[in-house]
Structures are given as C-alpha cells and as structure tokens.
C-alpha positions as CSV (number, residue, x, y, z in Angstrom):
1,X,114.1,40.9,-112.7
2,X,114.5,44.0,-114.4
3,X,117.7,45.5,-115.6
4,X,116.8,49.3,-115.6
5,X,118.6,51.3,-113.2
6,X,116.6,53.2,-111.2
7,X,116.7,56.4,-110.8
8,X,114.2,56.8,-108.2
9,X,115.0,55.6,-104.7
10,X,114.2,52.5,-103.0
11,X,112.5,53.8,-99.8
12,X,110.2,56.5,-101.0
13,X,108.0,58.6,-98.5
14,X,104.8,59.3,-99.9
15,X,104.8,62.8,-98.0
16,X,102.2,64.1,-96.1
17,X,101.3,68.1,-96.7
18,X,101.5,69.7,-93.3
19,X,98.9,72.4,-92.9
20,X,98.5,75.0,-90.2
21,X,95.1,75.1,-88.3
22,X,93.3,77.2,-90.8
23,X,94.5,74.3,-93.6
24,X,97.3,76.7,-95.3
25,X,100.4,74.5,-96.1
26,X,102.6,75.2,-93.4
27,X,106.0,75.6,-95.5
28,X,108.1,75.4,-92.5
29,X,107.0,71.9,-91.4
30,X,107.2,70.7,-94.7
31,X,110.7,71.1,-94.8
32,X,111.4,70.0,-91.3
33,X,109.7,67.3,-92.3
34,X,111.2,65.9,-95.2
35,X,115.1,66.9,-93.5
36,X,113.8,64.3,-91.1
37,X,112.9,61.8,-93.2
38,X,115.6,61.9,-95.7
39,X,118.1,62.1,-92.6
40,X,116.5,58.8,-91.5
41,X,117.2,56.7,-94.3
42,X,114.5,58.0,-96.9
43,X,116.1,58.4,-100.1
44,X,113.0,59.5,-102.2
45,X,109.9,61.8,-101.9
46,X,106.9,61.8,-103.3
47,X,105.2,64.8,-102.8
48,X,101.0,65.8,-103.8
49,X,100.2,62.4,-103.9
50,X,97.0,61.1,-102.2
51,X,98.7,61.2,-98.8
52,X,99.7,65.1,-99.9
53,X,95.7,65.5,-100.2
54,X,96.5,66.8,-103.8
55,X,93.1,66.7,-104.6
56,X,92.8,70.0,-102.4
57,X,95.9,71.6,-103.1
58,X,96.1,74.1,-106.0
59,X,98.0,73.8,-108.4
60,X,101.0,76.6,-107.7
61,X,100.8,74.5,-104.2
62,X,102.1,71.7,-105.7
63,X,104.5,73.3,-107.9
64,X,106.1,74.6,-105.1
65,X,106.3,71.5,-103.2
66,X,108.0,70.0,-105.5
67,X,110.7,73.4,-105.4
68,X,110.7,73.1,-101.8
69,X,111.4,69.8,-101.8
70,X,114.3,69.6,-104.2
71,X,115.7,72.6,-102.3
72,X,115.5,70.4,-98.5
73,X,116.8,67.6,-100.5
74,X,120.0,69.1,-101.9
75,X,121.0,65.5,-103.9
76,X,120.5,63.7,-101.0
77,X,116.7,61.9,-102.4
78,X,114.9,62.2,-105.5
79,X,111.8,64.3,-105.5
80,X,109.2,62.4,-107.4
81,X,105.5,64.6,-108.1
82,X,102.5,62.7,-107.8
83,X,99.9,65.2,-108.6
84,X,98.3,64.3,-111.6
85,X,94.6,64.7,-113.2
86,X,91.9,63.0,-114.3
87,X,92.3,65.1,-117.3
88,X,95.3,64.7,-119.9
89,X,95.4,68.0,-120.7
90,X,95.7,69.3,-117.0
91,X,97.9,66.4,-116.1
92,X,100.5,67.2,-119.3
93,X,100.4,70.6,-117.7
94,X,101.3,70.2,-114.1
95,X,104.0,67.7,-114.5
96,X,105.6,70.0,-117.5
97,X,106.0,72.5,-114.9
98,X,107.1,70.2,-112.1
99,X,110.2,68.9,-114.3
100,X,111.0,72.5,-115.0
101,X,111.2,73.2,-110.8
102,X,113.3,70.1,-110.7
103,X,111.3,67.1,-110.4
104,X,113.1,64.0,-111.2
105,X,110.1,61.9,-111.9
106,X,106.6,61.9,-112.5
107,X,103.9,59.4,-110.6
108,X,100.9,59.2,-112.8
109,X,98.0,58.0,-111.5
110,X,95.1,55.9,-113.4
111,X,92.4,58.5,-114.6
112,X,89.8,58.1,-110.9
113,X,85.8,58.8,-111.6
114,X,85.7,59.0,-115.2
115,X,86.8,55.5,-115.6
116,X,88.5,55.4,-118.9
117,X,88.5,52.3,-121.2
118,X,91.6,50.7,-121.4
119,X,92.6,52.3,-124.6
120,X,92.0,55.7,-123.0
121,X,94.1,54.7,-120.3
122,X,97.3,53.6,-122.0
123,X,96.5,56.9,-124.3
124,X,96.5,59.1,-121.2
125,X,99.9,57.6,-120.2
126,X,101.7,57.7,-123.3
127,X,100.0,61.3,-124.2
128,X,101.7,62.5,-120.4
129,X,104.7,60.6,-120.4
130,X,105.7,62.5,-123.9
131,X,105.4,65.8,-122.2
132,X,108.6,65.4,-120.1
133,X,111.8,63.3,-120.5
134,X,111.6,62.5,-116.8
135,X,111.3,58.9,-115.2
136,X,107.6,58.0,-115.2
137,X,105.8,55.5,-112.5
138,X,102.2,54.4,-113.4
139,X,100.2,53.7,-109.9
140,X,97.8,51.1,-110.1
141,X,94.9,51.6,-107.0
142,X,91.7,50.8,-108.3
143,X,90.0,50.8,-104.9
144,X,90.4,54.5,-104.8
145,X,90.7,55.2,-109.2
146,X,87.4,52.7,-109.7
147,X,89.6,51.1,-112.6
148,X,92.8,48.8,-112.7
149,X,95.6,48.6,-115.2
150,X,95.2,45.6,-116.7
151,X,97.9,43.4,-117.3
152,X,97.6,43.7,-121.3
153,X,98.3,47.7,-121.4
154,X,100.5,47.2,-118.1
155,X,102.9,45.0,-121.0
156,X,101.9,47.7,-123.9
157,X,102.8,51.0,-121.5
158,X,106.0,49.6,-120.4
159,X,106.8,49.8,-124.0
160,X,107.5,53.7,-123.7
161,X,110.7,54.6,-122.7
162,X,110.1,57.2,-119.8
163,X,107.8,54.5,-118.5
164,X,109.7,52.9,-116.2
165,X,108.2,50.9,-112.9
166,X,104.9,50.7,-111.4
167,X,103.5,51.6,-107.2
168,X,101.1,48.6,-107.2
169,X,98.2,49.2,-104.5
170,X,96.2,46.4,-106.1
171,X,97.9,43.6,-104.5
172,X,97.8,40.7,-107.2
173,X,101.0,39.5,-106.3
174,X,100.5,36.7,-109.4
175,X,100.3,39.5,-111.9
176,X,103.5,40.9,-110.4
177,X,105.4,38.2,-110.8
178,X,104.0,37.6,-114.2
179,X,105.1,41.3,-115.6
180,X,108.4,41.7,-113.5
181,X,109.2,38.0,-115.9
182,X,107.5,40.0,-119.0
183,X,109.2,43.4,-119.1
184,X,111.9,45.7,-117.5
185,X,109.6,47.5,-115.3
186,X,110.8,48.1,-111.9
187,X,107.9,47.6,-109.1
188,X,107.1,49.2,-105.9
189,X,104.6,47.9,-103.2
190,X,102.1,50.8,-102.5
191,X,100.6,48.8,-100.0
192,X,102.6,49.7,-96.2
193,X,101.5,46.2,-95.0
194,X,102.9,44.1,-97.8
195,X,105.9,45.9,-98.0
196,X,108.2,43.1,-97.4
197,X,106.0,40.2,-99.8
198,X,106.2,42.8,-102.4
199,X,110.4,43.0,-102.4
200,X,110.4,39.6,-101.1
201,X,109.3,38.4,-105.4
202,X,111.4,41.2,-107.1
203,X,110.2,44.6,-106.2
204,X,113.1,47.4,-106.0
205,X,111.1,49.4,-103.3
206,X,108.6,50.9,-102.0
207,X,105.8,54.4,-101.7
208,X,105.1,54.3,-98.5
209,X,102.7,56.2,-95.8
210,X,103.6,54.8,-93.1
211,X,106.9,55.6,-93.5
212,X,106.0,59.3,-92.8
213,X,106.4,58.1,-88.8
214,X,108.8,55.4,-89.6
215,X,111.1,55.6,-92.5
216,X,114.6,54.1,-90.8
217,X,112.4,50.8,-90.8
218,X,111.6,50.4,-93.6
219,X,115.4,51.7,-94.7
220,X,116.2,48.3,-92.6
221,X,113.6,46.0,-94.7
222,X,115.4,47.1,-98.2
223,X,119.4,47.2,-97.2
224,X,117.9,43.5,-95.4
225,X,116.4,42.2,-98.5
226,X,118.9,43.8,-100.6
227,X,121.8,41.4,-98.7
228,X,119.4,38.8,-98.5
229,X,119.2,38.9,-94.8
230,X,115.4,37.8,-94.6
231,X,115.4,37.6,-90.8
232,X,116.4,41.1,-90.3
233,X,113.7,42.2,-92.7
234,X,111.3,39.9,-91.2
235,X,111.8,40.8,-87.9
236,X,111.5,45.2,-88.8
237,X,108.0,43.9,-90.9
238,X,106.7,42.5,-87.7
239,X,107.7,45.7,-85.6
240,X,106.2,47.7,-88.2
241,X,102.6,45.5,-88.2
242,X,100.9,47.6,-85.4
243,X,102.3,51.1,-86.5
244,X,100.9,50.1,-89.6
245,X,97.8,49.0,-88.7
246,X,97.0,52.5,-86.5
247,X,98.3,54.3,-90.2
248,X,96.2,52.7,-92.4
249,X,92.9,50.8,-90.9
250,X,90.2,52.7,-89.1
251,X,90.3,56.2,-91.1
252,X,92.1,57.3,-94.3
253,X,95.6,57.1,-94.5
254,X,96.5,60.8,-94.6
255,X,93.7,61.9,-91.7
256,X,96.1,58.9,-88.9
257,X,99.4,59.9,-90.2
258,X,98.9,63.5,-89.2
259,X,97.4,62.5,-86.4
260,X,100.3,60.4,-85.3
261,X,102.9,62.6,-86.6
262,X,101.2,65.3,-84.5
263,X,101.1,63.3,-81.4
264,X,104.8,62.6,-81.4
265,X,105.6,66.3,-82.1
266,X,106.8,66.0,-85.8
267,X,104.5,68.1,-87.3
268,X,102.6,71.4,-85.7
269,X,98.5,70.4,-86.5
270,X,97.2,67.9,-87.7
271,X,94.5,69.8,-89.8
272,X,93.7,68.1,-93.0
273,X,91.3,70.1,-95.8
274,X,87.9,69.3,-96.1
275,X,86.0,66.9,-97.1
276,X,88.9,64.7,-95.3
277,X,87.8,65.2,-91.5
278,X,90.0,64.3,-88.0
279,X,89.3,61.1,-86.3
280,X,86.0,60.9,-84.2
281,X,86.2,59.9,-80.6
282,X,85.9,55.7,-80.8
283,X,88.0,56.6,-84.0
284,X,91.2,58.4,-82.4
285,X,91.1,55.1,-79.5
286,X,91.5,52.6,-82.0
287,X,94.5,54.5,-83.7
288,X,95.6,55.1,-80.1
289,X,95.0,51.7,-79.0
290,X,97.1,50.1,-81.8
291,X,100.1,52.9,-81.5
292,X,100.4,51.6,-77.8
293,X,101.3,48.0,-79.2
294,X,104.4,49.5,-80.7
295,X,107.6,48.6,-79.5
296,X,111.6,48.7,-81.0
297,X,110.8,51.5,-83.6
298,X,112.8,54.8,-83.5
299,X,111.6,57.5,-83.5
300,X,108.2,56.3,-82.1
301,X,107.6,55.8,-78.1
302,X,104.3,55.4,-77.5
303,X,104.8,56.8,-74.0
304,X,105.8,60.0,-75.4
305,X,102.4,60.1,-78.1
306,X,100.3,63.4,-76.8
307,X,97.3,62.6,-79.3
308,X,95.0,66.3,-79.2
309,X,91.8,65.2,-80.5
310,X,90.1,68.6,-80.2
311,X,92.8,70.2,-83.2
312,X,92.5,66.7,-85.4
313,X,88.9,67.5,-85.6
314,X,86.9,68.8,-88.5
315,X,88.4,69.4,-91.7
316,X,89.5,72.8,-93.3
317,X,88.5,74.7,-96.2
318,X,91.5,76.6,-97.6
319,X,91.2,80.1,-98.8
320,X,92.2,79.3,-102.5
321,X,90.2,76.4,-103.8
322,X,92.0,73.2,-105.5
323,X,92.1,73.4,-109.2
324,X,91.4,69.3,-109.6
325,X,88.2,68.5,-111.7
C-alpha cells in the first residue's frame, strides 16, 4: 500500500467536452457541468482526456478547459489535464502551459500509433514529467495506445518524483498487486466496470466515465471501501452494472455518455466531432435498452430519459482544426 499522499482526488470524472450542434465547445455547459459533478461528490476532474475527445480539440481549447475548470472548481476538486501527445515535444508544451492556468496535475498518456519501445517510453515520461513540478499519472490503455507499460519501466518510472500513481485501463489485476507491493505509486481503475475489484486490492480511486451520469455512486463505492463497508460498496457496484454497461459497450465511451447526459437534460447536444459519429438506430436501442434496467441511482430515472436520436447523429467538424499529430 502506498504511503504518498495524494494530491489528486479519489473520485475523478473523466469529463466529457460539451459541444453545441455545430461541435464548438459549449463553455456554458462545461461549467454547469462540472458544478454538478463536483456538487455530487466528485472531488477531481480530468479534463481533454479521451472522453474530452482531445484528439479534436485545439490546443488553446484545452488550455482553457483546464482555466475554466479551476475557475468552476474554486478548491472544491483538483483539475487534473489529460491532453497529452504522441510527441514529447508537443506534450512538454501543453502541460507547461496547463500548470501555468492552474492545473494541479498532469495525466500522461502512453505515446498511441507510433508505438515507442520501452526505452522511448519511460524517456517520454521522464522527459515530460521534468517540465512541470506538478503531480504526474501515467495511463496505461493499450487497447486504444497499441502498447502497454510494462511492468519493468512501470517499477523504473515510479522512480521519478512527480511520478506519482497510475489510471490502469489494462486490467491485469496480478501486475497491480505486484507494483502497489513494489513501489509507492498510488493506482486508479480506468476501467468503470471494475471500479470496485480495482480499490477492493489497494487502489486509492478511480477516472471514471461513467461517472459523468453518476458520480454520487461512485462517491458511495470509495467513502464504502474507505470504512471497509464492502456491502455498501457492493451493493452501489451492482446498481451501477447496467448504467455502466449502456456507457461503455455498444459505441465508444464519449459518443453514449453525451448521449445519455443529453437524454436526461444535463447537457444541451450531444454533438461529438468527427470522425466520432452519434449512435445508429439498433445502436441508440441497445444504450436505451440497458439505461431502462437502471434503478436506485440519483440523478438518473430512466422514465425521465428523452433520448433525440436525430441531434446524436453524425459527427461535427469544428471550424479550427485539432493540433494533435
């Protein structure tokens, strides 16, 4: 178990970007959105991650989401940026100007298409966790990077000392265990439906999606594992499984929690930016279909979801390309 405090949060939202029907980032929905979530238990966001779509944001887009963000947040939850790059250079760049907005820690992700050698990637790391002094989580998620950490420069990374935990979306729960007994990292599950197996061997938290629609529950999974009440947290895991499973099964992450948050009136469109498309037809019933099995979560009645599948469709191109190579 590691003895770093953390200075990151335990329940961290990995935000969607709200958009306006022509795919502009609709500013005023992205800070109703994160008062909401922060009011309902979340006490960190992580904003231009993969749910933010920061592969099509531009770069002054995600600087200001991180400004925006700290300004919603007012102490209340740490603003963490996750909108990295495949290249050092660009990566160095972006999060030096996201601590100087206010960031109060950097997510770097595992350098996606070029697929790096392991050497490159623990240089890539280090080189980008010098830049700053803030707090640094590495996230492992080879099925969308092409490459994992390994568990040999997972040990020689957490040697840095802005390196501090890790959002693990690769789901070895052995090599978890095996690092949480090897170094002081501090873990969180970046998987929404093992959440609770995740904290259940030692990790402090979790990045979560799904907790876009439903962040009190998973607030009630850590305060329950956190005074060992494992019934309590069992019981909010299995409330969560359907919610879940409409989030994160039939169509990318990002394109069903828009299109739930949408349906429940959180957000005003569910527009995502192209080449991310709405939910076809057979699509939008499966995510419909699950979201009607829900029952005891707040904040989500099923008999109050208005789903509009005509303004989920498509995708949007933005009038300023993204700058990611």
């Amino acid at each position: 178990m590691s003895t770093l405090e953390n200075p990151f949060g335990q329940v961290l939202v990995a935000l969607v970007t709200p958009f306006t029907a022509d795919g502009e980032v609709h500013w005023g929905d992205v800070e109703k959105h994160i008062d909401s979530l922060i009011s309902q238990g979340a006490d960190g966001i992580v904003v231009t991650g993969t749910t933010g779509e920061t592969s099509t944001l531009t770069d002054p887009e995600k600087v200001r989401l991180v400004e925006v963000a700290k300004s919603v947040a007012a102490g209340r939850a740490k603003i963490i940026t996750g909108g990295g790059s495949n290249e050092t250079a660009h990566a160095i760049e972006l999060y030096k100007h996201s601590e100087k907005v206010g960031a109060d820690g950097i997510m770097i992700v595992t350098p996606y298409y070029n697929k790096p050698t392991q050497a490159g990637i623990l240089t890539h790391f280090r080189m980008v966790a010098d830049a700053t002094d803030l707090p640094v989580i590495l996230y492992d998620i080879p099925g969308r990077t092409g490459v994992e950490i390994k568990y040999e420069t997972i040990l020689r990374a957490a040697k840095h000392p802005n390196i501090m935990a890790i959002k693990d979306a690769k789901g070895d729960f052995s090599e978890v265990s095996r690092v949480l007994n090897q170094t002081d990292l501090l873990y969180f599950s970046g998987d929404d439906s093992n959440a609770l197996p995740h904290l259940s061997i030692g990790a402090v938290g979790l990045i979560g999606v799904t907790a876009n629609i439903a962040p009190a529950s998973y607030r009630t999974i850590v305060d329950a594992v956190n005074r060992n009440d494992l019934h309590t947290a069992t019981e909010a895991h299995r409330a969560l499984e359907p919610l879940v499973r409409a989030t994160m099964t039939h169509v990318p992450g990002t394109v069903a929690a828009k299109y739930i948050l949408h349906g429940l009136g959180r957000i005003s469109s569910p527009r995502v930016r192209l080449p991310l498309v709405g939910p076809e037809e057979h699509e939008a019933a499966l995510i419909e279909d699950e979201l009607a099995l829900v029952t005891g979560i707040a904040g989500v009645d099923p008999s109050r979801f208005r789903p509009d599948r005509n303004a989920a469709a498509g995708g949007a191109l933005p009038k300023v390309a993204g700058t990611t190579r």
